[in-house]
mmCIF file of the N, C-alpha and C atoms, coordinates in Angstrom:
data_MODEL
# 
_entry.id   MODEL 
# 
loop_
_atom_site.group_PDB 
_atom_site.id 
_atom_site.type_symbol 
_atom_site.label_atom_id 
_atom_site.label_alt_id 
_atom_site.label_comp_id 
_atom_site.label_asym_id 
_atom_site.label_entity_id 
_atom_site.label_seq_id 
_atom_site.pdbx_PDB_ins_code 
_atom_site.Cartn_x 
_atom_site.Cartn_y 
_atom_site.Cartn_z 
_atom_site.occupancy 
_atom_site.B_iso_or_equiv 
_atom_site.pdbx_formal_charge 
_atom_site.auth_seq_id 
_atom_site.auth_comp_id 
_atom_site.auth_asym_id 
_atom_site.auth_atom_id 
_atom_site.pdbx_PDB_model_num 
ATOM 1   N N  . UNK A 1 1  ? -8.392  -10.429 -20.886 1.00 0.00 ? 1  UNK A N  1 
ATOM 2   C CA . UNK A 1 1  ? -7.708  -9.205  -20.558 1.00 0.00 ? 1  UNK A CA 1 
ATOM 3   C C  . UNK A 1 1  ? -8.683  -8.039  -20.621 1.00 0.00 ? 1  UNK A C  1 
ATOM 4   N N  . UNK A 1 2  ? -8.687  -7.264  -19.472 1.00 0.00 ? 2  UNK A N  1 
ATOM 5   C CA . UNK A 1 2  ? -9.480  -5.859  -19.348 1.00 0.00 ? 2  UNK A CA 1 
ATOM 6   C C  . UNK A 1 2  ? -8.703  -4.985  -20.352 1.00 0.00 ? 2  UNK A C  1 
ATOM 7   N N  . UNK A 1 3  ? -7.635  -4.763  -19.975 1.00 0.00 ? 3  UNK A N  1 
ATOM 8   C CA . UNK A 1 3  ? -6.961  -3.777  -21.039 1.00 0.00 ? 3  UNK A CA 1 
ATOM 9   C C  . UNK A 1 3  ? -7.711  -2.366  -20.592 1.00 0.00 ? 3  UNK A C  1 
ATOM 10  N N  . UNK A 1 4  ? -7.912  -2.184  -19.761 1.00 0.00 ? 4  UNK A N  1 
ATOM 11  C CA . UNK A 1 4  ? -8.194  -0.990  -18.652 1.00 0.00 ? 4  UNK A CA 1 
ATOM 12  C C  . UNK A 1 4  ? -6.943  0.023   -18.485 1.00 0.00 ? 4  UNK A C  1 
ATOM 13  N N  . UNK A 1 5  ? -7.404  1.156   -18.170 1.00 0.00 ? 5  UNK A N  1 
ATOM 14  C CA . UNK A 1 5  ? -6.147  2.299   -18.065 1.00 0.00 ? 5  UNK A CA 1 
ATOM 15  C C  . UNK A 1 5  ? -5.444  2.077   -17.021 1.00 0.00 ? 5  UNK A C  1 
ATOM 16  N N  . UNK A 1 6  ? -5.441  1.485   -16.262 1.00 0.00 ? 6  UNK A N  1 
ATOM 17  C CA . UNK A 1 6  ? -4.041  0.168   -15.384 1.00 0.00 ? 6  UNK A CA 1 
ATOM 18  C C  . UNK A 1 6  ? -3.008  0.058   -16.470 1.00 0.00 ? 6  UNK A C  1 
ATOM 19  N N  . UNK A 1 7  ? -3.402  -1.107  -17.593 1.00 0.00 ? 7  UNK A N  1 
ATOM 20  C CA . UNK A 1 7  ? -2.215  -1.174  -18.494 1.00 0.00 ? 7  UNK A CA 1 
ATOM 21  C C  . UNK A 1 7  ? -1.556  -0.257  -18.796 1.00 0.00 ? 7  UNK A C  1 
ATOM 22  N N  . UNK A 1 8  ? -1.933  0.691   -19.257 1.00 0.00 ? 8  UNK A N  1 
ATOM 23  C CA . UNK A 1 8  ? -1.224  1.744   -19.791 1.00 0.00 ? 8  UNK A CA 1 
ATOM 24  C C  . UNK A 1 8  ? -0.613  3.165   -18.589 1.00 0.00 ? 8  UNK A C  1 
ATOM 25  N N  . UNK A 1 9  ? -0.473  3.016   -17.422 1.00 0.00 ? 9  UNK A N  1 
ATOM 26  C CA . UNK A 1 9  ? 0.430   3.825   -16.912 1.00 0.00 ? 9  UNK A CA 1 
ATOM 27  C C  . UNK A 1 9  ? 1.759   3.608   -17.221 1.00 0.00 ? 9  UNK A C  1 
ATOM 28  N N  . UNK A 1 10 ? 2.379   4.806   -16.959 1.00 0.00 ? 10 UNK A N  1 
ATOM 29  C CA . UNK A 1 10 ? 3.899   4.909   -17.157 1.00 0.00 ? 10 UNK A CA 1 
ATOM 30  C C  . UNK A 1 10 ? 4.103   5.838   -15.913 1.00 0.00 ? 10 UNK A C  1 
ATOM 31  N N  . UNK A 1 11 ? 5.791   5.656   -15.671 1.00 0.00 ? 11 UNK A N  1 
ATOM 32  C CA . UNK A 1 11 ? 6.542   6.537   -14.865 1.00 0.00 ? 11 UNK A CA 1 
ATOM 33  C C  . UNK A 1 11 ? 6.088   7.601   -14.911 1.00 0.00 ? 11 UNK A C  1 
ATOM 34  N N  . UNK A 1 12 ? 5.456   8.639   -14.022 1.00 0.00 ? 12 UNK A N  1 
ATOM 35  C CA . UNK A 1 12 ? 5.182   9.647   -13.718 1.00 0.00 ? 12 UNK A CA 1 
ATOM 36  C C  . UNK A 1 12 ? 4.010   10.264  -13.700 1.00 0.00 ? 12 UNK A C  1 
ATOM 37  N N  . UNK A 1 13 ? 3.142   9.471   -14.499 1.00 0.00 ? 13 UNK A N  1 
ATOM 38  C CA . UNK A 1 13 ? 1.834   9.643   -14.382 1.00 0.00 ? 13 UNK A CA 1 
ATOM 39  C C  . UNK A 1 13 ? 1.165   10.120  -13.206 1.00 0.00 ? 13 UNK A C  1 
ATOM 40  N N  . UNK A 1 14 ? -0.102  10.896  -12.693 1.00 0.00 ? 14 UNK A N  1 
ATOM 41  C CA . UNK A 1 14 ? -0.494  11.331  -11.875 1.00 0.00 ? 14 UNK A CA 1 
ATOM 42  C C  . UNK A 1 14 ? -1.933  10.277  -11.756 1.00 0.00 ? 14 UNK A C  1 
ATOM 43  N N  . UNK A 1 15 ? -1.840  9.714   -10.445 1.00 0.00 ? 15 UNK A N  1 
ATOM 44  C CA . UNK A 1 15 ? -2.993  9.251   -10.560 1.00 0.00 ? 15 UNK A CA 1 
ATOM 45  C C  . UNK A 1 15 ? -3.988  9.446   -9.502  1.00 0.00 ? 15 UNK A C  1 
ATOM 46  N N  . UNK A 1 16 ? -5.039  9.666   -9.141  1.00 0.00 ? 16 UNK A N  1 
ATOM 47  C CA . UNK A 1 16 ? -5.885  10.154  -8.160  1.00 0.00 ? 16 UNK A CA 1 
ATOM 48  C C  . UNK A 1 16 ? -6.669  8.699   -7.431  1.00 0.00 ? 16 UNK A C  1 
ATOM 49  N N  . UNK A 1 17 ? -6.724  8.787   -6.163  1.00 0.00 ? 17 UNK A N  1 
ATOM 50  C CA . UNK A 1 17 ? -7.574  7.776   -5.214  1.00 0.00 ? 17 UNK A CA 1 
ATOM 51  C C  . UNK A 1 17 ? -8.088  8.096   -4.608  1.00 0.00 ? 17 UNK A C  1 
ATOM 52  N N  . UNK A 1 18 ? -9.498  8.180   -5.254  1.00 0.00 ? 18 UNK A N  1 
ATOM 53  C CA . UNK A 1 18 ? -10.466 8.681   -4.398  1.00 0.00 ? 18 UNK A CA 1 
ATOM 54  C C  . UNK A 1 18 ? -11.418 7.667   -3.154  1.00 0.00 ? 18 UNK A C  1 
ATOM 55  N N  . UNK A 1 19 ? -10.952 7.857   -1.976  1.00 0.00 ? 19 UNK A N  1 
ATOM 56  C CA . UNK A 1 19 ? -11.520 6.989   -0.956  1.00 0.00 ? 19 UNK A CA 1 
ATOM 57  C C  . UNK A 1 19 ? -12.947 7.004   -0.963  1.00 0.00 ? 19 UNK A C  1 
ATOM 58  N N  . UNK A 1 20 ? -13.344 8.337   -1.078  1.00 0.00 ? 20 UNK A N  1 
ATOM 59  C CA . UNK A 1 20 ? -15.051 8.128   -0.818  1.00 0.00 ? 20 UNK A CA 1 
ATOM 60  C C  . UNK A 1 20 ? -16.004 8.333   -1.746  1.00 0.00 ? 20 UNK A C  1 
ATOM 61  N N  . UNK A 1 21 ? -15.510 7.808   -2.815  1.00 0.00 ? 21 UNK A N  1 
ATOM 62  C CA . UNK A 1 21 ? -16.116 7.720   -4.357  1.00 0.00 ? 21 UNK A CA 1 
ATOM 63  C C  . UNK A 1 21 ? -15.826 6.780   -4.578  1.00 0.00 ? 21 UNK A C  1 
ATOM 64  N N  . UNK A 1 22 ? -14.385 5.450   -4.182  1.00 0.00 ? 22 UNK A N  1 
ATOM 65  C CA . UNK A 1 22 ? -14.236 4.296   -4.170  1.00 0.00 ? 22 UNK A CA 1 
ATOM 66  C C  . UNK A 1 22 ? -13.821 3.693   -5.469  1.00 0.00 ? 22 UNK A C  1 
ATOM 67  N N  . UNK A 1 23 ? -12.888 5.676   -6.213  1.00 0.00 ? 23 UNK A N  1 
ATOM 68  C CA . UNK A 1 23 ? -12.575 5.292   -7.525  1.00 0.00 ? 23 UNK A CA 1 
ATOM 69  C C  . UNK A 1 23 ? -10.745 5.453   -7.279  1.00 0.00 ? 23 UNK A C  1 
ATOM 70  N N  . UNK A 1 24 ? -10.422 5.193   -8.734  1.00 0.00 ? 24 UNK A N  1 
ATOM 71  C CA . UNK A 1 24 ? -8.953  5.380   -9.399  1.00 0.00 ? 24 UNK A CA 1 
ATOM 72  C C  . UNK A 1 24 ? -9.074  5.904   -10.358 1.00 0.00 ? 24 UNK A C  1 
ATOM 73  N N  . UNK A 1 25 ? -8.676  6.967   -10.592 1.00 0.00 ? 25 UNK A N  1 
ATOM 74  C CA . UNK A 1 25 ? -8.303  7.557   -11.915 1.00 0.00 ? 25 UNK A CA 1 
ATOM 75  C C  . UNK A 1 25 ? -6.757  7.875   -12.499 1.00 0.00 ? 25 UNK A C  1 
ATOM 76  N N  . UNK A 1 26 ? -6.571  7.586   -13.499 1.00 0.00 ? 26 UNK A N  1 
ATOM 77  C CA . UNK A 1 26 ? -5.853  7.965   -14.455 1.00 0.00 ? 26 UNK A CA 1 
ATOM 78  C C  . UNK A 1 26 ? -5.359  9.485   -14.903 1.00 0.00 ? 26 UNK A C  1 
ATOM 79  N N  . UNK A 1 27 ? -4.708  10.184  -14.395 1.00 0.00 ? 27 UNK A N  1 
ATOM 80  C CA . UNK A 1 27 ? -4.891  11.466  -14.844 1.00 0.00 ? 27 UNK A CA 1 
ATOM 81  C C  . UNK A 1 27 ? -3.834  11.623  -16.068 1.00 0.00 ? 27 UNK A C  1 
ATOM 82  N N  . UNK A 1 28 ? -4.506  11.317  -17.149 1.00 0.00 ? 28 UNK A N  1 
ATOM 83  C CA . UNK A 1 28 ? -3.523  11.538  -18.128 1.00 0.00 ? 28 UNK A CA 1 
ATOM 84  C C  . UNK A 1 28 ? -4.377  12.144  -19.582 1.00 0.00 ? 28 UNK A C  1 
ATOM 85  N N  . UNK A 1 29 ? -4.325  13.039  -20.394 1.00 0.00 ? 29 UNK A N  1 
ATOM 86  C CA . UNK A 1 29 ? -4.858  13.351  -21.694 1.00 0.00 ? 29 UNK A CA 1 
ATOM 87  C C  . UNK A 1 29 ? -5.510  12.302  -21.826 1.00 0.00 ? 29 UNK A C  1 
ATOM 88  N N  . UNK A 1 30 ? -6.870  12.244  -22.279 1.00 0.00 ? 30 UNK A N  1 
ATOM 89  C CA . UNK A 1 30 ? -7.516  11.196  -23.682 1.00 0.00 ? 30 UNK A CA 1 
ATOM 90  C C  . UNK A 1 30 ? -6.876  10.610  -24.928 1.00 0.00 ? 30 UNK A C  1 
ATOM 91  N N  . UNK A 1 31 ? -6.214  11.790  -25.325 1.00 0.00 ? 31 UNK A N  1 
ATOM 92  C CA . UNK A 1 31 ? -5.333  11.638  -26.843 1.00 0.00 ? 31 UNK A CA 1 
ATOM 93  C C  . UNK A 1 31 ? -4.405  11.018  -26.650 1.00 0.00 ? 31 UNK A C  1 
ATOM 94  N N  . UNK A 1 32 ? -3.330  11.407  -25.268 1.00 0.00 ? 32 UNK A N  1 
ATOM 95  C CA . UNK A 1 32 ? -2.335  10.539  -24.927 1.00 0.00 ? 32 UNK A CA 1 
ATOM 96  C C  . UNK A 1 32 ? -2.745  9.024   -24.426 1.00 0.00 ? 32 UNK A C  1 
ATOM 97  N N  . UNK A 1 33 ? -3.692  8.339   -23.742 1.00 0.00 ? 33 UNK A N  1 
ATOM 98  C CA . UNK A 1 33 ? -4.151  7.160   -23.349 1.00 0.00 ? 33 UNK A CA 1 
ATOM 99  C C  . UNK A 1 33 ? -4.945  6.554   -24.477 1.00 0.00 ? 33 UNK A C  1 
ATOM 100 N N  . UNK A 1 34 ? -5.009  7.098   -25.797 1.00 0.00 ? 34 UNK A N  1 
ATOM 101 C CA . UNK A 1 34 ? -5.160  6.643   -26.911 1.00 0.00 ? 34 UNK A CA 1 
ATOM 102 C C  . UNK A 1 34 ? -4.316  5.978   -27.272 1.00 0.00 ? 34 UNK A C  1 
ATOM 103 N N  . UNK A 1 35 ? -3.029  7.127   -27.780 1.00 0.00 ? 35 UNK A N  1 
ATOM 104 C CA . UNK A 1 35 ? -2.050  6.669   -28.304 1.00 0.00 ? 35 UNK A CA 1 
ATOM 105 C C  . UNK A 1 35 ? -1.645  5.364   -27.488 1.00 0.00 ? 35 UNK A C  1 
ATOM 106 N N  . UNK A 1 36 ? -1.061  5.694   -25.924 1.00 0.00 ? 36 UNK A N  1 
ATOM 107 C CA . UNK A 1 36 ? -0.708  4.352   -25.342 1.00 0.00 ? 36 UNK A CA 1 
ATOM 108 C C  . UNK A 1 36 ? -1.225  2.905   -25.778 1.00 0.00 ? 36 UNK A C  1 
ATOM 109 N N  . UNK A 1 37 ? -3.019  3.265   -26.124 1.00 0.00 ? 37 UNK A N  1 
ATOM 110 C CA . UNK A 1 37 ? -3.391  2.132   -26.489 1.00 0.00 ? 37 UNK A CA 1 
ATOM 111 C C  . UNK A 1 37 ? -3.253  1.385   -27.992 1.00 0.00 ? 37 UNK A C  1 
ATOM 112 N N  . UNK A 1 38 ? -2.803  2.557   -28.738 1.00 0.00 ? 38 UNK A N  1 
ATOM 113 C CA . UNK A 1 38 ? -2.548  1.654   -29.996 1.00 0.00 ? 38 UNK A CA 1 
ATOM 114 C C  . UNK A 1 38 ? -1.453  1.017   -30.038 1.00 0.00 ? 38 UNK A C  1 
ATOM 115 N N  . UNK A 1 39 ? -1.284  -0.448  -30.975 1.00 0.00 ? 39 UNK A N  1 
ATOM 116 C CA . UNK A 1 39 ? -0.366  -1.126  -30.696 1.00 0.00 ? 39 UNK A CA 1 
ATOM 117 C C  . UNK A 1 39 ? -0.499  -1.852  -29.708 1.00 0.00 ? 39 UNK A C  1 
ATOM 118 N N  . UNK A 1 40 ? -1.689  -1.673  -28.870 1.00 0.00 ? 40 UNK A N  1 
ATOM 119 C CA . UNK A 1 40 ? -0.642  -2.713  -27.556 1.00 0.00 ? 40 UNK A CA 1 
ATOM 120 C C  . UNK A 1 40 ? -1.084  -4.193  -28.154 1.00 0.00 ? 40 UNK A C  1 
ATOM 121 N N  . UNK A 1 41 ? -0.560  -4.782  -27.057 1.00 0.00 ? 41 UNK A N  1 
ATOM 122 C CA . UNK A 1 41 ? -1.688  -6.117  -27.301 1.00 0.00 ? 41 UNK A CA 1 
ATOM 123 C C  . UNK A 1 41 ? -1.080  -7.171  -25.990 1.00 0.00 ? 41 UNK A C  1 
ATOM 124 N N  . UNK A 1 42 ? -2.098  -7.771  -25.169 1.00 0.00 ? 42 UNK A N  1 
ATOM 125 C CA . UNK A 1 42 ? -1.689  -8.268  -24.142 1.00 0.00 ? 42 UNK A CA 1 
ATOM 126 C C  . UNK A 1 42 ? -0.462  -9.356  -23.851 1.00 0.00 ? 42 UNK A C  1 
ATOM 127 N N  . UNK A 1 43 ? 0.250   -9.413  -23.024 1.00 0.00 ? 43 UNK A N  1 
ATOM 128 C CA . UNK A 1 43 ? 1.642   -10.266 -22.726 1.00 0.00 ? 43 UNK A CA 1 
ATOM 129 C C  . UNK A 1 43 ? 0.993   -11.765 -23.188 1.00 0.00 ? 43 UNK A C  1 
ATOM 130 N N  . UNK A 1 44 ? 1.506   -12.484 -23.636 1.00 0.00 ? 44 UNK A N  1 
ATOM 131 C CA . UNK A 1 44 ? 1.657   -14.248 -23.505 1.00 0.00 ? 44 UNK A CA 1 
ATOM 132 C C  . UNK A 1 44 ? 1.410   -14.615 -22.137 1.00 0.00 ? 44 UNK A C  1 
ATOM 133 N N  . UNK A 1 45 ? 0.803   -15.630 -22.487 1.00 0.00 ? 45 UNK A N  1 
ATOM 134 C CA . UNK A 1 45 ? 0.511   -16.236 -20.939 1.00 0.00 ? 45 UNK A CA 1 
ATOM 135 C C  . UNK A 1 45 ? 1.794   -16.919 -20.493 1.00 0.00 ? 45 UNK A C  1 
ATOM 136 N N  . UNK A 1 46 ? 1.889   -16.807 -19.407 1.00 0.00 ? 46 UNK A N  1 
ATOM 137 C CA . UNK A 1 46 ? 3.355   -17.391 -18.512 1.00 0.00 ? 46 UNK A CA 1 
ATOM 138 C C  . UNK A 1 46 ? 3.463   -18.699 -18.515 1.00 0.00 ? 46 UNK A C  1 
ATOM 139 N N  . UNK A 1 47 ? 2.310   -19.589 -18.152 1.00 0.00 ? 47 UNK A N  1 
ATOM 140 C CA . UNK A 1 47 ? 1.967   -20.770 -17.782 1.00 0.00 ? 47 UNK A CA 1 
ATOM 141 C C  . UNK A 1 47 ? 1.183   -21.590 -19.248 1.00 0.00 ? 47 UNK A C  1 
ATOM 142 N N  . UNK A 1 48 ? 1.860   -22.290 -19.225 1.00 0.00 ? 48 UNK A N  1 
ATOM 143 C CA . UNK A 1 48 ? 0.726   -22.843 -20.829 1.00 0.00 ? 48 UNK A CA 1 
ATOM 144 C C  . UNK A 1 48 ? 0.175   -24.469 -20.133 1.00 0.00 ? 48 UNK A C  1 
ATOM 145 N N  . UNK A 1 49 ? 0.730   -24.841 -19.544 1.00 0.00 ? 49 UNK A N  1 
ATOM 146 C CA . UNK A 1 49 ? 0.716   -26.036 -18.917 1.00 0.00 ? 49 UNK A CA 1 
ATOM 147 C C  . UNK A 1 49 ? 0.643   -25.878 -17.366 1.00 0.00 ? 49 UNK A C  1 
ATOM 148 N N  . UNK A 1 50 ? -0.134  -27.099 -17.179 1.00 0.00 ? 50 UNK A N  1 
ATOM 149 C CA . UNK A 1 50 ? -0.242  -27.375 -15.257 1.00 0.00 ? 50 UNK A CA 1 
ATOM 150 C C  . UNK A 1 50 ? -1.460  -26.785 -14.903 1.00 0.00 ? 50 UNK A C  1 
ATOM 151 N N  . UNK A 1 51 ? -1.217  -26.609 -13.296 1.00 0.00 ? 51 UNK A N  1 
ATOM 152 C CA . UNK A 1 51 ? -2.526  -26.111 -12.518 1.00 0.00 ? 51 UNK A CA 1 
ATOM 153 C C  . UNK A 1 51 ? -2.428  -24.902 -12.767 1.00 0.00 ? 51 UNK A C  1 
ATOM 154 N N  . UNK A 1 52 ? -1.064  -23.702 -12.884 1.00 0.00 ? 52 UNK A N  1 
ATOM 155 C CA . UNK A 1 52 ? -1.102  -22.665 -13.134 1.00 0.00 ? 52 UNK A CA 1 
ATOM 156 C C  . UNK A 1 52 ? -1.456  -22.154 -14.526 1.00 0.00 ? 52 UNK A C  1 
ATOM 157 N N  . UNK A 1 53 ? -1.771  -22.655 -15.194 1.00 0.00 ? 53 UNK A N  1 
ATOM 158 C CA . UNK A 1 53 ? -2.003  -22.662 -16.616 1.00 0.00 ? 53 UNK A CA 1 
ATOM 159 C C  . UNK A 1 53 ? -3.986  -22.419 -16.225 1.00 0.00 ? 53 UNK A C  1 
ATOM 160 N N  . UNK A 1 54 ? -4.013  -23.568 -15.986 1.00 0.00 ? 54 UNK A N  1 
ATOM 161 C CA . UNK A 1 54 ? -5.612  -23.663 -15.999 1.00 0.00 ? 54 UNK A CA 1 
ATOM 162 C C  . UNK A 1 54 ? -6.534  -22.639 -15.012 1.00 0.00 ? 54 UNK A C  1 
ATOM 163 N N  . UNK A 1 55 ? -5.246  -22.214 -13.736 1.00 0.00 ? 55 UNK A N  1 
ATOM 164 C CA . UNK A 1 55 ? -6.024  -21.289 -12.824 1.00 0.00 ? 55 UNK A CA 1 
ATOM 165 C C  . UNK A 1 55 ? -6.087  -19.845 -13.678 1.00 0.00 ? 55 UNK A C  1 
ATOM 166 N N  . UNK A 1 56 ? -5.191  -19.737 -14.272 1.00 0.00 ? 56 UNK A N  1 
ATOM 167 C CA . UNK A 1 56 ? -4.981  -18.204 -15.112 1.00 0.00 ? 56 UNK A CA 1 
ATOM 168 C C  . UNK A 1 56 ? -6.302  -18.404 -16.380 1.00 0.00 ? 56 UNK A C  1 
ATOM 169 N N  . UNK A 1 57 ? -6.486  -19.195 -17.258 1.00 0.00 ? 57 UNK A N  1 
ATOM 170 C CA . UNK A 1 57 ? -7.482  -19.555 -17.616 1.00 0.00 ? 57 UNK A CA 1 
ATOM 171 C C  . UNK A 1 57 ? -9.096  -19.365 -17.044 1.00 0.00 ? 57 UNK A C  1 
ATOM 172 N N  . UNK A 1 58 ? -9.092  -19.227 -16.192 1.00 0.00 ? 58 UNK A N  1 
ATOM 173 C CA . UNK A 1 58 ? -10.562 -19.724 -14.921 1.00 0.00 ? 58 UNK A CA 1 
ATOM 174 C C  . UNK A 1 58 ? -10.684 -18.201 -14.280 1.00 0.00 ? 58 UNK A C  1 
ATOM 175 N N  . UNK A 1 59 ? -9.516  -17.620 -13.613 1.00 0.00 ? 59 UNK A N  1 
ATOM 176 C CA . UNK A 1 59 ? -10.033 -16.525 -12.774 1.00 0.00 ? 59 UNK A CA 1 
ATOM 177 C C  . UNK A 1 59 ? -10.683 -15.435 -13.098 1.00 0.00 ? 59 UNK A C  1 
ATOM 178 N N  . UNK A 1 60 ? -11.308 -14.883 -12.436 1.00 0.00 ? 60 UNK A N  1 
ATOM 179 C CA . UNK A 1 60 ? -11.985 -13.682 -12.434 1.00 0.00 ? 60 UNK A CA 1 
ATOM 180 C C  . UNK A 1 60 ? -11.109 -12.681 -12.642 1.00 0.00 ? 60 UNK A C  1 
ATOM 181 N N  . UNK A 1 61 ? -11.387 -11.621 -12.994 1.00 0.00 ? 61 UNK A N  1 
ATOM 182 C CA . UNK A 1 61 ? -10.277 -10.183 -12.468 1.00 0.00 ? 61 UNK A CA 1 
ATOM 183 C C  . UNK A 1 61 ? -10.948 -9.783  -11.290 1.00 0.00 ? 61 UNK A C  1 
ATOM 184 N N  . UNK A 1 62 ? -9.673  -9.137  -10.579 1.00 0.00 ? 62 UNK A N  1 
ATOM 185 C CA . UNK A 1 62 ? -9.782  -8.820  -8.965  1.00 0.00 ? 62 UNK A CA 1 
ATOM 186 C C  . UNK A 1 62 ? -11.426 -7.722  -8.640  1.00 0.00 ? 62 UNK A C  1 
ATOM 187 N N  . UNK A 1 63 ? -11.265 -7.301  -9.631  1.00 0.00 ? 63 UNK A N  1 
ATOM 188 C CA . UNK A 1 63 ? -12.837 -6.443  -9.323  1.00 0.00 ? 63 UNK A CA 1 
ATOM 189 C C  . UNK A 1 63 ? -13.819 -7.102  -9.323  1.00 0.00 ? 63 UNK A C  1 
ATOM 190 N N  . UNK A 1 64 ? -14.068 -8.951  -9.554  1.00 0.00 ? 64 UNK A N  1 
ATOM 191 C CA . UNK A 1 64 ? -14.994 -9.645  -9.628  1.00 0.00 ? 64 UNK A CA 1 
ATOM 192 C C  . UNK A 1 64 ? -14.629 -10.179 -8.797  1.00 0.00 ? 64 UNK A C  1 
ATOM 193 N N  . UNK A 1 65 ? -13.752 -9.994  -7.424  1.00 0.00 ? 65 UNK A N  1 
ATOM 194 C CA . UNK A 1 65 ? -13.648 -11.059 -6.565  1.00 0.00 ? 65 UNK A CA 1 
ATOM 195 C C  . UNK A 1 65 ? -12.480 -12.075 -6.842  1.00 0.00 ? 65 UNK A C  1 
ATOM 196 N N  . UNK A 1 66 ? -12.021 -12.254 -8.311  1.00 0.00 ? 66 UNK A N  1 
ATOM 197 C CA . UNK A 1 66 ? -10.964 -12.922 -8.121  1.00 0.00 ? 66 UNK A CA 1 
ATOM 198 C C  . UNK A 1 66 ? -11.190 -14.722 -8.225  1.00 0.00 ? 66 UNK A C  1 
ATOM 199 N N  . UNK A 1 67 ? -12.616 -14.886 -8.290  1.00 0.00 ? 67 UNK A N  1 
ATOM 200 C CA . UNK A 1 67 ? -12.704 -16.077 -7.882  1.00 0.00 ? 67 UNK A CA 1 
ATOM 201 C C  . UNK A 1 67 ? -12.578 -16.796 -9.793  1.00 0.00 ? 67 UNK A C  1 
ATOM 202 N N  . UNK A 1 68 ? -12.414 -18.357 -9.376  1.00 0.00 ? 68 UNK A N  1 
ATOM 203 C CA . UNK A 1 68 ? -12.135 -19.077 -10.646 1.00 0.00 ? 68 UNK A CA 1 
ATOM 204 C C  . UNK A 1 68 ? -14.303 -19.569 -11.164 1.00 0.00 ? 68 UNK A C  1 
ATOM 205 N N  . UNK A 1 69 ? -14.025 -20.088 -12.259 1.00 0.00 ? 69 UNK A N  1 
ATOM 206 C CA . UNK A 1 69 ? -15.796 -19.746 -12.815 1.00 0.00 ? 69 UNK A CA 1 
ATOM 207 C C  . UNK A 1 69 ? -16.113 -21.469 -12.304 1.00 0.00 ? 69 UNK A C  1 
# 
């Protein structure tokens, strides 16, 4: 798990896409995307068993392409 400021949006948040900088930002306080982050801790995996089990295991995150190792 990245645990990247993805996780932590909520309803209403402002977020910026910048096309020709090829970023995403978060527009939210520091202090507040703190707080969001304490406490968290990532979901259970869905799949514990099977091929879907082992592909969730293996993949990349999408900013690496996505591909399995």
């Amino acid at each position: 798990m990245d645990a990247g400021p993805i996780a932590f949006v909520r309803d209403g948040d402002l977020i910026r896409v910048d096309i020709a900088a090829r970023s995403i930002d978060l527009l939210v306080d520091e202090t507040e995307l703190e707080a969001r982050r304490t406490g968290w801790s990532p979901l259970p995996p869905r799949y514990t068993r099977g091929v879907l089990a082992k592909y969730s295991k293996l993949v990349k995150s999408a900013a690496l392409g996505a591909v399995t190792g």
